[in-house]
N, C-alpha and C positions, 0 to 999 in steps of 0.2 A: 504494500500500500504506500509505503514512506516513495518508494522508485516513480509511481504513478503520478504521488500528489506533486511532488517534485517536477515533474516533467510538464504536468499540466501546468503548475504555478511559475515557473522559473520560463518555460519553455523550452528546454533542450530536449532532445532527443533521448530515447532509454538507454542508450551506452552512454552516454554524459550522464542522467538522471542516475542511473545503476553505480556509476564509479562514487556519484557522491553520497549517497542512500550511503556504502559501504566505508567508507567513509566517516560519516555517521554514527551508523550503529556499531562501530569499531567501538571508540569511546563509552555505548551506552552499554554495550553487551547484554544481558538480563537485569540491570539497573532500568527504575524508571527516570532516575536524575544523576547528572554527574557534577560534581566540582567543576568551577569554570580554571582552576589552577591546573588541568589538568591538560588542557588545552593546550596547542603552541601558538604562533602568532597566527599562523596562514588558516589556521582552524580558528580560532576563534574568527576571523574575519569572515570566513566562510557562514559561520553559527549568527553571525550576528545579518549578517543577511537574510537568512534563514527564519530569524525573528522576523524582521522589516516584511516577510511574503508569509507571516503566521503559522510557518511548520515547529517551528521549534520557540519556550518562553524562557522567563528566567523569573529567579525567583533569590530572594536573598534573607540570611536571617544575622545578627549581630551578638558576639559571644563579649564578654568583660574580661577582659585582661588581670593577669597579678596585678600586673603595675596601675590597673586604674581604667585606663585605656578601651574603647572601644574597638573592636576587630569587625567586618565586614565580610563575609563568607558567600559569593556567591555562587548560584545553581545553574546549570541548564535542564531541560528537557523538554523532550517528543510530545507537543500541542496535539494528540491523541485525537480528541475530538474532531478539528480542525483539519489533521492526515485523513480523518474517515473521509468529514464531508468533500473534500477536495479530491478526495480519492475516487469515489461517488458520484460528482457533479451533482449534492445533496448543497443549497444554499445552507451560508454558514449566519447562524440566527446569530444576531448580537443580542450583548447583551439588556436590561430592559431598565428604562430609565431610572435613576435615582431620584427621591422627592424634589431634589431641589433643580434640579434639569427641568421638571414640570410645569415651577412657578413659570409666569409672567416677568418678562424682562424688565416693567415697570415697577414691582415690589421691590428691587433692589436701587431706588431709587434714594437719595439722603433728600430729596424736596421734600418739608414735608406736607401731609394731604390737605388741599385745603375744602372746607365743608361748605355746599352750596348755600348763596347768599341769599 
């Protein structure tokens, strides 16, 4: 599926699609997330395109150091859902507005209301 979505989304061809699919799942092997420290440069660049056409996300979590310090830890992995639909030619649903996307672009105004005269 990963060869497919790839080839549709990116446009190459399945011997391009198929080299980079493997490629891929080299890094993830039966993991569903990998370390992005695991990467090298020309992979990551690759991965992060990958994001940009929605095959692959990231994800990150933050550990405390001895020394005090905050640490940054980030993720990648296989956008699962988004491989099917694409794989498919299933439209990929977004997701569904948050309350404040809803409001009225005139409630965030600082004027304030004035009440008829």
């Amino acid at each position: 599926m990963l060869m497919r979505a790839i080839s549709k989304k990116v446009g190459v061809d399945d011997a391009m699609a198929g080299l980079i699919s493997l490629r891929v799942l080299n890094y993830f092997g039966f993991e569903d997330s990998i370390i992005d420290n695991a990467l090298d440069q020309d992979d990551r660049r690759l991965f992060y395109f990958l994001q940009d056409v929605a095959i692959l996300k990231t994800d990150w979590e933050e550990a405390i150091l001895p020394s005090g310090r905050t640490w940054r830890i980030f993720y990648w992995s296989l956008n699962s859902e988004n491989i099917t639909s694409i794989a498919m030619d299933v439209p990929i649903v977004k997701a569904q507005q948050g309350l404040y996307e809803t409001l009225p672009a005139d409630i965030w105004s600082r004027e304030p209301l004035t009440q008829g005269a």
